[in-house]
PDB file of N, H, CA, C and O in Angstrom:
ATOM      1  N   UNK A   1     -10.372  -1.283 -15.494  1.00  0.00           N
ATOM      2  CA  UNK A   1     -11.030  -1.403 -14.192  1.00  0.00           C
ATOM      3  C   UNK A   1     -11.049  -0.035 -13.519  1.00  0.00           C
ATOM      4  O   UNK A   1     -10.068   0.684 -13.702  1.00  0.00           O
ATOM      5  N   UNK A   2     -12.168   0.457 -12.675  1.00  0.00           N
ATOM      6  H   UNK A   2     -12.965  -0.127 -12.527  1.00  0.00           H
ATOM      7  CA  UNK A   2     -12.175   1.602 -11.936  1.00  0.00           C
ATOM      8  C   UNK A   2     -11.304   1.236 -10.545  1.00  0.00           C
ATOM      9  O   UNK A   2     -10.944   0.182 -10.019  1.00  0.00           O
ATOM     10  N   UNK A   3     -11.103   3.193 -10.109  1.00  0.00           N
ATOM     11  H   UNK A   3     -11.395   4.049 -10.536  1.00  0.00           H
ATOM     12  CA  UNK A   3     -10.218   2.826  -8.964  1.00  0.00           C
ATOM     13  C   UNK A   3     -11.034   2.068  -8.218  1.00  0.00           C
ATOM     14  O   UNK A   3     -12.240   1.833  -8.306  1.00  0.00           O
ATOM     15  N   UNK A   4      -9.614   1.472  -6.946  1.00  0.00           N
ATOM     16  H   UNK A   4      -8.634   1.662  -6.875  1.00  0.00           H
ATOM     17  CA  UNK A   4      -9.759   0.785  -6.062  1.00  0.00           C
ATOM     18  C   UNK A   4     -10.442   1.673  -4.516  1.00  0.00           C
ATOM     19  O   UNK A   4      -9.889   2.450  -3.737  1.00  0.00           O
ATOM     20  N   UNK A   5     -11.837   1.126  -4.561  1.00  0.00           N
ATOM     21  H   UNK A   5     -12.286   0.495  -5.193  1.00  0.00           H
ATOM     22  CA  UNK A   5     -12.742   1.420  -3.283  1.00  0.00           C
ATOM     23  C   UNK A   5     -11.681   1.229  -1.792  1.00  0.00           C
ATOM     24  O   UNK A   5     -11.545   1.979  -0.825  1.00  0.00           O
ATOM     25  N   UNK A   6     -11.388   0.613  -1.942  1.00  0.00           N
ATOM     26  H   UNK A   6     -11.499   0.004  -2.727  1.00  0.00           H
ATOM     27  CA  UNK A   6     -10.463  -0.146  -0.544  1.00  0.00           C
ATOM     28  C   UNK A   6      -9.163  -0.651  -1.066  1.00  0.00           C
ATOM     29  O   UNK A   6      -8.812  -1.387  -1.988  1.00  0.00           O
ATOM     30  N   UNK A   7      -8.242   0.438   0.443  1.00  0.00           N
ATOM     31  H   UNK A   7      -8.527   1.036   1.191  1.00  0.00           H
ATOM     32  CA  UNK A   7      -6.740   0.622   0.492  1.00  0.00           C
ATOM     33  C   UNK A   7      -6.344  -0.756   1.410  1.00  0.00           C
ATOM     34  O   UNK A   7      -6.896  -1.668   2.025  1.00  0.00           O
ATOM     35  N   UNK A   8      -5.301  -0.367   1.139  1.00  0.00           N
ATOM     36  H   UNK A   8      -4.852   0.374   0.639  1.00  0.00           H
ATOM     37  CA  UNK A   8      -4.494  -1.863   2.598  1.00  0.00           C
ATOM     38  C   UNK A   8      -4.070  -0.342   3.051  1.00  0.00           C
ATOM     39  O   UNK A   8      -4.164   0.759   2.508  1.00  0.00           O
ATOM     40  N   UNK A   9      -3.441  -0.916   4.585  1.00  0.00           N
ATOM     41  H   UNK A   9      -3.364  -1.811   5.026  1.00  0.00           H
ATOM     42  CA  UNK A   9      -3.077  -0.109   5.221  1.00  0.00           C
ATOM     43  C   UNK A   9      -1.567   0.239   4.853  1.00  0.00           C
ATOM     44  O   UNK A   9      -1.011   1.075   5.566  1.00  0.00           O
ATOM     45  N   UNK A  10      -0.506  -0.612   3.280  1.00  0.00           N
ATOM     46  H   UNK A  10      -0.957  -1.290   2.701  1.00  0.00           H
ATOM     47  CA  UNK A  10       0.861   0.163   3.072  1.00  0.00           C
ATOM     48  C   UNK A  10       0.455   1.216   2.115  1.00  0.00           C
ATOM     49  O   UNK A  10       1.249   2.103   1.802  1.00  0.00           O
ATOM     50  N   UNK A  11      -0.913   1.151   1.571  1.00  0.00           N
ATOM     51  H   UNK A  11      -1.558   0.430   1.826  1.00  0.00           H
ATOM     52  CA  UNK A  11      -1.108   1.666   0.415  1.00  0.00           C
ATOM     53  C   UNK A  11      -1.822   3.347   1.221  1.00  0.00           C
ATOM     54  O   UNK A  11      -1.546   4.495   0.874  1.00  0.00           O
ATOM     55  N   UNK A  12      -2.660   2.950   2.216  1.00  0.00           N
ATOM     56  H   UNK A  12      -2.884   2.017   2.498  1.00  0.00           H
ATOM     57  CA  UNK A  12      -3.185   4.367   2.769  1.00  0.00           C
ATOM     58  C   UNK A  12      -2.111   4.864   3.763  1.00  0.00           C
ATOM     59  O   UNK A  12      -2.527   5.731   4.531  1.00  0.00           O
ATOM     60  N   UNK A  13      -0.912   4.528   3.902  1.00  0.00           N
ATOM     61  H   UNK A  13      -0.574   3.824   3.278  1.00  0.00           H
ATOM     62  CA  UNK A  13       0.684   5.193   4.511  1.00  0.00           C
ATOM     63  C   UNK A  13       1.133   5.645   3.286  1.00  0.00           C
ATOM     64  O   UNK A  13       1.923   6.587   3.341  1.00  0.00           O
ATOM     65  N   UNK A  14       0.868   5.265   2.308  1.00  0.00           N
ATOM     66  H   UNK A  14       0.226   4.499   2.264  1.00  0.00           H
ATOM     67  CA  UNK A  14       1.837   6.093   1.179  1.00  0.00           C
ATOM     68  C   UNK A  14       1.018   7.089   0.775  1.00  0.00           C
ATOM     69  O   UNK A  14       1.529   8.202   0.646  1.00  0.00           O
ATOM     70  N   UNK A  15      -0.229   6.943   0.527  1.00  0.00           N
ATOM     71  H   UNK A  15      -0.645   6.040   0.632  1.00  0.00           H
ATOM     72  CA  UNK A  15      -1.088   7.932  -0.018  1.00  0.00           C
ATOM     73  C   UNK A  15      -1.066   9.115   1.400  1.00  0.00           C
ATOM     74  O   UNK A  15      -0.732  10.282   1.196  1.00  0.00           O
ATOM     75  N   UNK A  16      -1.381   8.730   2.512  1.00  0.00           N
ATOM     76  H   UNK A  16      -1.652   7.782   2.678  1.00  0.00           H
ATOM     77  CA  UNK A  16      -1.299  10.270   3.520  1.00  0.00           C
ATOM     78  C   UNK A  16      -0.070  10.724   4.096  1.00  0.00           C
ATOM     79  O   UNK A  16       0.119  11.589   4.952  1.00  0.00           O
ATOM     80  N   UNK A  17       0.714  10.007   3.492  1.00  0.00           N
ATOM     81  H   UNK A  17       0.560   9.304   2.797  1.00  0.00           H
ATOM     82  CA  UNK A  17       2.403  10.505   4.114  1.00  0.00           C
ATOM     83  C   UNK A  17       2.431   9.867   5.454  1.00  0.00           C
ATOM     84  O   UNK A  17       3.630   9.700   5.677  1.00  0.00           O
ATOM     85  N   UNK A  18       1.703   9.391   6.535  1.00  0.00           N
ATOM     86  H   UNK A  18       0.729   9.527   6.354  1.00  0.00           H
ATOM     87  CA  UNK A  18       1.890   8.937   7.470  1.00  0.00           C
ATOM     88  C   UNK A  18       1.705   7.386   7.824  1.00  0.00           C
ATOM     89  O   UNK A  18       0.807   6.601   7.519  1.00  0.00           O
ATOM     90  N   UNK A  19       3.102   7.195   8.723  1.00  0.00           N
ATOM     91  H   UNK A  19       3.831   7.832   8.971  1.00  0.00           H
ATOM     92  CA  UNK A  19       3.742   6.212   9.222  1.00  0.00           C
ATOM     93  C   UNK A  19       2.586   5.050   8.913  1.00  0.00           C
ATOM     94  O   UNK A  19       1.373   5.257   8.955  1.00  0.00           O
ATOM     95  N   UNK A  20       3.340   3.565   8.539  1.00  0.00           N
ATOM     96  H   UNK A  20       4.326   3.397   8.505  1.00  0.00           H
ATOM     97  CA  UNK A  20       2.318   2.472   8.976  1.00  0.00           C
ATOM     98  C   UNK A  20       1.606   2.394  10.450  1.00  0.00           C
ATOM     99  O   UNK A  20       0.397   2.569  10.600  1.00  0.00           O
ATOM    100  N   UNK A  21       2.558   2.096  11.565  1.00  0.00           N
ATOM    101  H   UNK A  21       3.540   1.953  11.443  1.00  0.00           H
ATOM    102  CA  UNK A  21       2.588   2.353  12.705  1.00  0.00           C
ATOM    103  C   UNK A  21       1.543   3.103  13.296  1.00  0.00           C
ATOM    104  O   UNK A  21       0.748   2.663  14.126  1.00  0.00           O
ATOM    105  N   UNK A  22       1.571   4.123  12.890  1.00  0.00           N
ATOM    106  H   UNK A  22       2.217   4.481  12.216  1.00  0.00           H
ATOM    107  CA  UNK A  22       0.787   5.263  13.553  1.00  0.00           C
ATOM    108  C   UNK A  22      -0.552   5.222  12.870  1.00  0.00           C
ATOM    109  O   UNK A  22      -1.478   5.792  13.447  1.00  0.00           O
ATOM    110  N   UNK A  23      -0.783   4.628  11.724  1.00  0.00           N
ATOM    111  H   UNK A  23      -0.031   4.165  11.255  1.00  0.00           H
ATOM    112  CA  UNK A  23      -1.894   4.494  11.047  1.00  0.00           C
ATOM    113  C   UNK A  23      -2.294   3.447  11.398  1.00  0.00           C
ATOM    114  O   UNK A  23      -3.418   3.187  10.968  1.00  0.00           O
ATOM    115  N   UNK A  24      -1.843   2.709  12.016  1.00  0.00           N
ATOM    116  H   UNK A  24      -0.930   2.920  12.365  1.00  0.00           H
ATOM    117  CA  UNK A  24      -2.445   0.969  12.631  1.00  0.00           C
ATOM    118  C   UNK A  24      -3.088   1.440  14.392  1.00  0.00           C
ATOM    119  O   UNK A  24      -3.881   0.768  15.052  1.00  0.00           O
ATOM    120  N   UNK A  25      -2.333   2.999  14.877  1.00  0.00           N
ATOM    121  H   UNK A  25      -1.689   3.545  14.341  1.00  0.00           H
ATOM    122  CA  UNK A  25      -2.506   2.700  16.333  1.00  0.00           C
ATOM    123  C   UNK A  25      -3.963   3.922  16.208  1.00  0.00           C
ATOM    124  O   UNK A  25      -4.787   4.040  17.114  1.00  0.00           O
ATOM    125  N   UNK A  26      -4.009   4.768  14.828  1.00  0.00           N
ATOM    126  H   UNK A  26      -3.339   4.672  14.091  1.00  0.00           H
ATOM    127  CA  UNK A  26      -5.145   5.549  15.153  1.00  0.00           C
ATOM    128  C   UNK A  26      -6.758   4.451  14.871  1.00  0.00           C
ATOM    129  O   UNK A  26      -7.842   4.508  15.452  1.00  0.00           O
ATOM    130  N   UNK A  27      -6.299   3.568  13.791  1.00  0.00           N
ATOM    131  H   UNK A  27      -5.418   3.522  13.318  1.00  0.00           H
ATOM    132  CA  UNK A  27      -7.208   2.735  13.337  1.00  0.00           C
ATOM    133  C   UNK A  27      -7.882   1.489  14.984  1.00  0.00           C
ATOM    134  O   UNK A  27      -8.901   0.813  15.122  1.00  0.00           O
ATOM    135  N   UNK A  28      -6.789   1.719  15.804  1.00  0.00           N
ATOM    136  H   UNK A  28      -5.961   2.268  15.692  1.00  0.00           H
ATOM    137  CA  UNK A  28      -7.572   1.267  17.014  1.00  0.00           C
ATOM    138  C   UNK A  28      -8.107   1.762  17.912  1.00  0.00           C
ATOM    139  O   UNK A  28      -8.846   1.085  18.626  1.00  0.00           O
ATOM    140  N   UNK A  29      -7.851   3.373  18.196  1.00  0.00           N
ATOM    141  H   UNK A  29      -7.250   3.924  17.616  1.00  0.00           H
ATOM    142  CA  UNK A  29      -7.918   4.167  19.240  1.00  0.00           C
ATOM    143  C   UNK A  29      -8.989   4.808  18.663  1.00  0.00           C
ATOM    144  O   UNK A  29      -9.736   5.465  19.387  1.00  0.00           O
ATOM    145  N   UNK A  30      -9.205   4.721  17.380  1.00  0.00           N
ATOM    146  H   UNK A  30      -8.598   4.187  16.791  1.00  0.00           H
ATOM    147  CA  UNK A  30     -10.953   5.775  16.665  1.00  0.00           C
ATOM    148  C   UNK A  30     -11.535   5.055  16.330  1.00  0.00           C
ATOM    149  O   UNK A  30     -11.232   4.397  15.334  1.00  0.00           O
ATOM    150  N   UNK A  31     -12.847   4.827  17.157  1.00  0.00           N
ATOM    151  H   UNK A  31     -13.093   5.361  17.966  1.00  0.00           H
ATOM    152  CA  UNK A  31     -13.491   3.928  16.810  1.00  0.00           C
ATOM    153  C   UNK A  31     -14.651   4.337  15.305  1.00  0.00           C
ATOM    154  O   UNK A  31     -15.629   3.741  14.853  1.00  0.00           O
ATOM    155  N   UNK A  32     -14.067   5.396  14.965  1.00  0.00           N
ATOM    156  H   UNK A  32     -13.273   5.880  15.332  1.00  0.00           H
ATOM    157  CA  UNK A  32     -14.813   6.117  13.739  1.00  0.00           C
ATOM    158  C   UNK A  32     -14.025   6.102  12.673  1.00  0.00           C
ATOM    159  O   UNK A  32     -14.529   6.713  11.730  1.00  0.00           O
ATOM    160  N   UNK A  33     -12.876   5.594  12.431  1.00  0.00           N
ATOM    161  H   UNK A  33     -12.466   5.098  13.196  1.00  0.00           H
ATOM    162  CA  UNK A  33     -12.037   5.832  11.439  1.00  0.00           C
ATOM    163  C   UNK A  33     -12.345   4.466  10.024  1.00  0.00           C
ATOM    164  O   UNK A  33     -12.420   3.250  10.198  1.00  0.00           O
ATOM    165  N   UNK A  34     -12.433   5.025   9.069  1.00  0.00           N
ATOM    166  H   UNK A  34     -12.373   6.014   8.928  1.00  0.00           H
ATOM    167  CA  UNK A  34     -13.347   4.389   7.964  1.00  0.00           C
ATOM    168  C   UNK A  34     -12.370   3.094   7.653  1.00  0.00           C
ATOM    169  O   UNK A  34     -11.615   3.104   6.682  1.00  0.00           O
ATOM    170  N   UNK A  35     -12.435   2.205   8.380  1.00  0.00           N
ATOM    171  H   UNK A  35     -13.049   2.196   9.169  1.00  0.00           H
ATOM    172  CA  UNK A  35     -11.674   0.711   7.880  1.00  0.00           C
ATOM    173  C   UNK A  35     -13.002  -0.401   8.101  1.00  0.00           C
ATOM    174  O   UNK A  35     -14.012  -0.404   8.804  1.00  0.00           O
ATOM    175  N   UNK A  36     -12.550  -1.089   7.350  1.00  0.00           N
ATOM    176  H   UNK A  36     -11.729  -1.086   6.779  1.00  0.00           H
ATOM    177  CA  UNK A  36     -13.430  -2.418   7.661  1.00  0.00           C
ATOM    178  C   UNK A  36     -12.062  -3.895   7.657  1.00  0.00           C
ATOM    179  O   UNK A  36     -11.140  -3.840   6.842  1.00  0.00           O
ATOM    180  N   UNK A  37     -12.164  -4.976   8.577  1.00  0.00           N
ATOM    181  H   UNK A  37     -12.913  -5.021   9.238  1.00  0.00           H
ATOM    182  CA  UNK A  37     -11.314  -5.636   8.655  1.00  0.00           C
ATOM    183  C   UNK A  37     -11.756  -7.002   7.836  1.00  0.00           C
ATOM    184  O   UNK A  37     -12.883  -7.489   7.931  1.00  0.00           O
ATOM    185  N   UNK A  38     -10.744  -7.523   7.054  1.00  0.00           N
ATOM    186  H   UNK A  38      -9.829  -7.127   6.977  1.00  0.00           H
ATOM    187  CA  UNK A  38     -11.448  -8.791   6.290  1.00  0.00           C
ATOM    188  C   UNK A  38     -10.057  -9.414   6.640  1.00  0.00           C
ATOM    189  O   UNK A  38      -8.905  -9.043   6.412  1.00  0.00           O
ATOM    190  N   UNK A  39     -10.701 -10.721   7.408  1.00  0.00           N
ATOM    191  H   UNK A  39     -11.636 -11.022   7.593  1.00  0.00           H
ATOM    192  CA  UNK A  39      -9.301 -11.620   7.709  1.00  0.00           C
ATOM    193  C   UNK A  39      -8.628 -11.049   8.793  1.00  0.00           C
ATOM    194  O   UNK A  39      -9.040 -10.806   9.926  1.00  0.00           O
ATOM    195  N   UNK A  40      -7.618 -10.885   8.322  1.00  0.00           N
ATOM    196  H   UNK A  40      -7.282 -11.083   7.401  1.00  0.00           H
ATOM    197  CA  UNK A  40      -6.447  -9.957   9.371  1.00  0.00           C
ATOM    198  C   UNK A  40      -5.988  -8.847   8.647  1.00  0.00           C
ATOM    199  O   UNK A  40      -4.997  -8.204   8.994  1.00  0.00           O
ATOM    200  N   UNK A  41      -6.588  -8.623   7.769  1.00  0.00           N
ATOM    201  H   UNK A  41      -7.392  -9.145   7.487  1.00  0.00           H
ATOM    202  CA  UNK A  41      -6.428  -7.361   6.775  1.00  0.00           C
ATOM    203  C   UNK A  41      -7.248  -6.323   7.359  1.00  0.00           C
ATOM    204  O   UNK A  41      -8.422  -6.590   7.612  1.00  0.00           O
ATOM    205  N   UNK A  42      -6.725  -5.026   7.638  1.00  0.00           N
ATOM    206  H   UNK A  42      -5.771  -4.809   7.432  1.00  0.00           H
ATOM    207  CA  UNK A  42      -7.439  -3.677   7.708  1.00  0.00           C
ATOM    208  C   UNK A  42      -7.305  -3.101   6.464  1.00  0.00           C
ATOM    209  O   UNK A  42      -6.225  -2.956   5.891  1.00  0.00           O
ATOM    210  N   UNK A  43      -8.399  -2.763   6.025  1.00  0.00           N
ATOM    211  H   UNK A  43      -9.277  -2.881   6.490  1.00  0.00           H
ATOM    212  CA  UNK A  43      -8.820  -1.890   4.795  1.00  0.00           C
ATOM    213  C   UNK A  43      -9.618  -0.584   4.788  1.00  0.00           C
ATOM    214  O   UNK A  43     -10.754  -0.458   5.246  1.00  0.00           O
ATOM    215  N   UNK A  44      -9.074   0.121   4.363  1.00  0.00           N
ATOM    216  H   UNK A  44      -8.151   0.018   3.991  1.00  0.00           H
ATOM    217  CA  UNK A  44      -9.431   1.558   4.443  1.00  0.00           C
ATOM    218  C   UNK A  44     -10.212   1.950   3.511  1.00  0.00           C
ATOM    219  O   UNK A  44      -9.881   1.701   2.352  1.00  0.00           O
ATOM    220  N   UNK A  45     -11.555   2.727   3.801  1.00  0.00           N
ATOM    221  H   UNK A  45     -11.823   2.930   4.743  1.00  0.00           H
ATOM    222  CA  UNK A  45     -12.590   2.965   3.080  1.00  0.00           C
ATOM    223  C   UNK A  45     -12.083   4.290   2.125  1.00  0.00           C
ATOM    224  O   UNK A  45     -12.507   5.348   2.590  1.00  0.00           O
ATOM    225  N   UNK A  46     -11.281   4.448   0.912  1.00  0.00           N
ATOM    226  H   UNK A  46     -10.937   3.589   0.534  1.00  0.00           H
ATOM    227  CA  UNK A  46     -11.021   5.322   0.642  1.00  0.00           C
ATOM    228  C   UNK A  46     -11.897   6.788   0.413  1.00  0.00           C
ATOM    229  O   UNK A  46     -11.414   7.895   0.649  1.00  0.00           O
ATOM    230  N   UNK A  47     -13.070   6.588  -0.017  1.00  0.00           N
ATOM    231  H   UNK A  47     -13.463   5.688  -0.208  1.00  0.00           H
ATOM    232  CA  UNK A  47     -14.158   7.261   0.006  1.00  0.00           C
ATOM    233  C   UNK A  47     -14.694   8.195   1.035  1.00  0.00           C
ATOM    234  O   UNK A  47     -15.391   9.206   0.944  1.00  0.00           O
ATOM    235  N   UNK A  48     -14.015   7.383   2.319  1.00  0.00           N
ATOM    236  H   UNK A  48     -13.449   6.562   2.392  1.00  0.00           H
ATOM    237  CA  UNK A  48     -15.024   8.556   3.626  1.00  0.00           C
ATOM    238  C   UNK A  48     -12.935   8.876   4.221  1.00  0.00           C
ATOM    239  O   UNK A  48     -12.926   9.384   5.342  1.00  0.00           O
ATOM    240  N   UNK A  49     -11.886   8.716   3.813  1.00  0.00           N
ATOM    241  H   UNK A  49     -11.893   8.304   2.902  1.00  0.00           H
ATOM    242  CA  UNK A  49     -10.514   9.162   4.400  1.00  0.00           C
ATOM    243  C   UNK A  49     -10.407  10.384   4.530  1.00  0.00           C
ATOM    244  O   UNK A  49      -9.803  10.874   5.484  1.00  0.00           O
ATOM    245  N   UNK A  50     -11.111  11.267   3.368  1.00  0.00           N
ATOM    246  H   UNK A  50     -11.601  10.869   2.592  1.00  0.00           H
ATOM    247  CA  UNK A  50     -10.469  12.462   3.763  1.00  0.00           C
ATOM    248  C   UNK A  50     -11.342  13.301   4.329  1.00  0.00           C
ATOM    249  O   UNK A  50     -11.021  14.451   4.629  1.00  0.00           O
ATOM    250  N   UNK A  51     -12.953  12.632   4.604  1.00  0.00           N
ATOM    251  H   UNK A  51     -13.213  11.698   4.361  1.00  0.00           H
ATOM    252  CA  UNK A  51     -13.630  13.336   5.561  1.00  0.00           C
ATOM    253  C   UNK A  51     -13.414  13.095   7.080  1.00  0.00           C
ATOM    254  O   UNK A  51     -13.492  14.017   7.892  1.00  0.00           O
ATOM    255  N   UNK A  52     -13.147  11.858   7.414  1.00  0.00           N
ATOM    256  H   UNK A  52     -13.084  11.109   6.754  1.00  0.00           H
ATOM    257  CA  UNK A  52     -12.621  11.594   8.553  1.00  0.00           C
ATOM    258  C   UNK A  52     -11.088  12.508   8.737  1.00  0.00           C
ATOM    259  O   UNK A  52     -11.164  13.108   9.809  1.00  0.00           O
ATOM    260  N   UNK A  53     -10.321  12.673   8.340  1.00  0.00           N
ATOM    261  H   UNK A  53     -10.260  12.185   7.469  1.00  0.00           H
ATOM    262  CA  UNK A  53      -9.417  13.719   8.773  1.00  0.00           C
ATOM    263  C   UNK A  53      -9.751  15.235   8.961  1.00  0.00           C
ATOM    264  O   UNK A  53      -9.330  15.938   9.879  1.00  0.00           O
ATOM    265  N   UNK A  54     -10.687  15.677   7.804  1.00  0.00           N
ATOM    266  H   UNK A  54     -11.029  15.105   7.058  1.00  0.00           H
ATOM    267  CA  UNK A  54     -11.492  16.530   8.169  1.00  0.00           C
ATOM    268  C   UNK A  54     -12.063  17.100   9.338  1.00  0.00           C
ATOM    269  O   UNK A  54     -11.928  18.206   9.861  1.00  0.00           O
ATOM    270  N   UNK A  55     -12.761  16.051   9.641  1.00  0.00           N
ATOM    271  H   UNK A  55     -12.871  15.152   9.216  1.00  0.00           H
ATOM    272  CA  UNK A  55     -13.711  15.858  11.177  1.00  0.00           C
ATOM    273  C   UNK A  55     -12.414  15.850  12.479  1.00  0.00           C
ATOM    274  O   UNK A  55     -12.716  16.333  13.570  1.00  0.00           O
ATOM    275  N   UNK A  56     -11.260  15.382  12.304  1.00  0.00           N
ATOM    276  H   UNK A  56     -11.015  14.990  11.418  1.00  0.00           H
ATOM    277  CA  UNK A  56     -10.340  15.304  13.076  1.00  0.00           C
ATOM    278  C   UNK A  56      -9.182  16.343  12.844  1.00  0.00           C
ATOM    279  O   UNK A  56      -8.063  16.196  13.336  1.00  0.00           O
ATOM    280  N   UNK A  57      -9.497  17.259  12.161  1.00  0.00           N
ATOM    281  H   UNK A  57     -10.405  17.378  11.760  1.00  0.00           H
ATOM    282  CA  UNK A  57      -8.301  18.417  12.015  1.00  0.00           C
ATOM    283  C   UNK A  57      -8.300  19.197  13.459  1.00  0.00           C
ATOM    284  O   UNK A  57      -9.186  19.534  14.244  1.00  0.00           O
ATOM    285  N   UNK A  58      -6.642  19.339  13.420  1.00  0.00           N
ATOM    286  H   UNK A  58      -5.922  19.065  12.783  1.00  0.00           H
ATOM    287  CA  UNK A  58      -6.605  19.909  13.943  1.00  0.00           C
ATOM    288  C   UNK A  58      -6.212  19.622  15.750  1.00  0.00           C
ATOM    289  O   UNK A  58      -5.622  20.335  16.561  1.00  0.00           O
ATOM    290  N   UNK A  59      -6.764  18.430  15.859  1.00  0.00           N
ATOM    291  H   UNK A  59      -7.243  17.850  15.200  1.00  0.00           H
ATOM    292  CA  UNK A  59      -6.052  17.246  16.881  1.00  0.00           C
ATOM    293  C   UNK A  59      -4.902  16.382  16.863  1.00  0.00           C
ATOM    294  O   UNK A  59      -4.363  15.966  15.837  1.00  0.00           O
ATOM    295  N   UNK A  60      -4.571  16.145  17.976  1.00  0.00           N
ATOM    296  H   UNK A  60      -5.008  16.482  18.809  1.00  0.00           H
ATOM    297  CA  UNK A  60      -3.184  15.397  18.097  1.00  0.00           C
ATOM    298  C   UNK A  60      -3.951  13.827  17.646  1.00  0.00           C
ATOM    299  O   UNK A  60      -4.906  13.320  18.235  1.00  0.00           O
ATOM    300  N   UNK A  61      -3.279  13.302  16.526  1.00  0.00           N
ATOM    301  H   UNK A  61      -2.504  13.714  16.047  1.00  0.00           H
ATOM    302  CA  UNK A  61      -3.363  11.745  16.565  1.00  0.00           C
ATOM    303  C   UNK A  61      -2.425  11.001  17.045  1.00  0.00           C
ATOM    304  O   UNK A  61      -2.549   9.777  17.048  1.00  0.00           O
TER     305      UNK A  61
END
């Protein structure tokens, strides 16, 4: 099987080094940050993650 398109949010805390927590409070406060929600699941668009940090370097999250 090819990689996985879409992270959970323990899986995109391990992959960017940063906190669950803090990755749950930027995913509400940016309304641009690449998740889509299925259920009560937030899922992270792995594909657009590291352009969105990109676009946000350099700011306090």
């Amino acid at each position: 099987m090819s990689e996985k398109m879409l992270l959970t949010m323990p899986e995109t805390a391990e992959l960017t080094g940063i906190g669950l927590q803090k990755l749950k409070q930027i995913a509400r406060e940016y309304s641009d940050f690449p998740f889509i929600k299925v259920g009560v699941k937030h899922l992270v668009i792995k594909e657009k993650l590291a352009d969105w940090f990109m676009k946000h370097k350099g700011e306090e999250l």
